[in-house]
C-alpha positions in Angstrom: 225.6 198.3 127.6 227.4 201.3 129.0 230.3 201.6 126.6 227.3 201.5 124.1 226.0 203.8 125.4 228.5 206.5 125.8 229.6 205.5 122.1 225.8 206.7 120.6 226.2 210.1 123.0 229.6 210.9 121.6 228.1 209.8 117.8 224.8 212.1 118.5 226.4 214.8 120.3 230.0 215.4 119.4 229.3 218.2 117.5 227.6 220.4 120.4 230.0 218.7 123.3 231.1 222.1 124.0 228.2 223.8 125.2 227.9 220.8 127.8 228.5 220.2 131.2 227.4 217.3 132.3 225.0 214.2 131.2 222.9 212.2 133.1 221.5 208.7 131.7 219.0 206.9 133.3 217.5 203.8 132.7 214.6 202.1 134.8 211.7 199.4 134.8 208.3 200.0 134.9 204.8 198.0 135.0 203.0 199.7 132.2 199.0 200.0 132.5 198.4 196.5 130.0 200.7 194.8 133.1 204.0 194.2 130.5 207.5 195.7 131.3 208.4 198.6 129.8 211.8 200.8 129.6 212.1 203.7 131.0 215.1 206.5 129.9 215.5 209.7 131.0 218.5 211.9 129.6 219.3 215.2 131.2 221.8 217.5 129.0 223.3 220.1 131.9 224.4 223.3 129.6 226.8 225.7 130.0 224.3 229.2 131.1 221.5 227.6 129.5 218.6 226.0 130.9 219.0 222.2 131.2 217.5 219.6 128.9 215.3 217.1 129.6 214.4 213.9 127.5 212.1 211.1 128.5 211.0 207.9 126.5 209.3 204.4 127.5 209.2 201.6 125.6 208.9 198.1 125.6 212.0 197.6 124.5 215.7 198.6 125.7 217.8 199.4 122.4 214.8 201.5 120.5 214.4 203.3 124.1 218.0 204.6 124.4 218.2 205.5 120.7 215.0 207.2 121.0 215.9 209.6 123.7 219.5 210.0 122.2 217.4 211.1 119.0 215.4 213.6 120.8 217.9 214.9 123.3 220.4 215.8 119.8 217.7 217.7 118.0 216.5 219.7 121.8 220.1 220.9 122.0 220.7 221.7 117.9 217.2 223.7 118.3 218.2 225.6 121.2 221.6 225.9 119.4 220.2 227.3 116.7 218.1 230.5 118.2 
């Protein structure tokens, strides 16, 4: 799951790698109001002498979850990019 991944972050982000830092990927397990397990992702993109950004999805399930965030996280940083 991890080499996975680090495979879709290089794919989504490649192009922008140099204006980051660091990432952080986080994946957790919640009990969702209905009572079912969801996913929980958060993806923090640590920028070079910009402000951080931030990404959160929760799903029910894993795979759409991490694509979802790596989705949103891509098009934060190409927006910022872009100003």
């Amino acid at each position: 799951m991890e080499e996975d991944i680090q495979r879709k972050l290089r794919l989504a982000l490649s192009k922008m790698a140099a204006y980051i830092s660091s990432i952080t990927f986080i994946v957790s397990e919640n009990i969702g109001p209905n009572g079912k397990t969801e996913k929980h992702c958060t993806l923090t993109l640590s920028l070079y002498r910009m402000p951080n950004i931030v990404t959160e999805e929760t799903q029910a399930d894993l795979y759409f979850v991490i694509d979802r965030v790596i989705q949103k996280a891509a098009r934060s940083l190409s927006r910022k990019l872009s100003l």
